[in-house]
C-alpha positions, 0 to 999 in steps of 0.5 A: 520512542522516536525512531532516529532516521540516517538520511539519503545514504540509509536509503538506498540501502533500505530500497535495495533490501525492503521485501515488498512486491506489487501484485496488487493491480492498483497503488492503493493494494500494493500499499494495503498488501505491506504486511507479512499476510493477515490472519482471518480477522485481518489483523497483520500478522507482520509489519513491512514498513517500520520507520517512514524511511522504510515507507518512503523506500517503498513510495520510491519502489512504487514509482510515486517518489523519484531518489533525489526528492526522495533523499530531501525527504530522508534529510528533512525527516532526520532534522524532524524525527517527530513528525516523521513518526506522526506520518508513519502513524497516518500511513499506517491508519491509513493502510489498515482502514483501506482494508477494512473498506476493501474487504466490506466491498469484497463482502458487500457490507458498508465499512465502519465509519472510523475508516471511512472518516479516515479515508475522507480526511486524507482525501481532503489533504491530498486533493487540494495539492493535485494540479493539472500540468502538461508533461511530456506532451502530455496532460495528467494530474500531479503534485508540486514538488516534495517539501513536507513529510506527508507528500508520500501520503497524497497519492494513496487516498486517490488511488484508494478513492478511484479504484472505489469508484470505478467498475474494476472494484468488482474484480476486487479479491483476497487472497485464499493463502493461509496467513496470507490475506493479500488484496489484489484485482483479478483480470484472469480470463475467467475471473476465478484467480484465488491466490495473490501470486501463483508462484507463492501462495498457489504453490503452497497450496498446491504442495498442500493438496498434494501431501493431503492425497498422499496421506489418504 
């Protein structure tokens, strides 16, 4: 079935509503952590991003699509609805073998080749589109203007493959909370950070402990 998609209008209200946070640390596990937690296997327990209006809210959230090319992007999805949902179906390959290759890195296993193939794939369709440009006085890496579905894709590959490569992996870690699963960096002071957020999962476990010492 092919989602119908409702342009720019429907998006403003899809990114007032998407319940997503960026706790993560990098792009790449802020992308990862778009489910409802994980069970122990990793498998998502719920899905945060359902249609490629809902991920392209979230690349607008992310800071990686600003509105007005991100409203083009609604408008051509809605004139090729199949190739919206061919899209979403990369993104969300994509995200699910991030994790497994995050979590290999965790435990210190070499990931499956599937998701390792996946991730070298999308890497060969996004660095080709990178260029480097002054902006603001400034130099940085950057992509040309959105004019294909995928554009939302590219900048995740990178992020993936920098934060791989880089000395930061090693502060690389899941969350403890049940159901939870969440990926994210730990740059605590002693580098013993358990849960995703402090507010949520650390809570809840806290609440935990308490009602267990109670019952003893």
């Amino acid at each position: 079935m092919v989602t119908a998609y409702h342009g720019p209008g429907n998006l403003s209200k899809i990114i007032d509503r998407l319940p997503v946070k960026f706790i993560g640390g990098r792009l790449c596990l802020d992308f990862v952590n778009t489910v409802g937690g994980r069970d122990p296997d990793g498998a998502a327990l719920r899905d945060k991003i359902g249609d490629y209006e809902e991920l392209l809210a979230w690349s607008v959230l992310a800071g990686t699509v600003d509105r007005r090319p991100a409203g083009a992007l609604a408008r051509l999805a809605a004139r090729d609805p199949e190739d919206a949902a061919a899209v979403l179906a990369r993104a969300i390959r994509l995200r699910e073998d991030l994790f497994r290759i995050f979590e290999c890195a965790i435990e210190g296993r070499r990931p499956p080749d599937s998701a390792a193939e996946t991730l070298r794939r999308e890497l060969s369709i996004a660095r080709p589109r990178q260029f480097f440009a002054a902006h603001s006085g400034r130099f940085k890496w950057t992509f040309p203007p959105p004019s294909t579905l995928d554009y939302i894709l590219w900048p995740l590959p990178l992020s993936a493959a920098e934060l791989l490569a880089s000395d930061d992996l090693a502060g690389l870690r899941r969350c403890r909370g049940v159901d939870c699963g969440w990926l994210f960096l730990d740059s605590s002071r002693n580098h013993r950070r358990q849960w995703c957020d402090m507010r949520d999962c650390g809570n809840r476990a806290k609440v935990r402990r308490f009602r267990r010492k109670r019952t003893v």
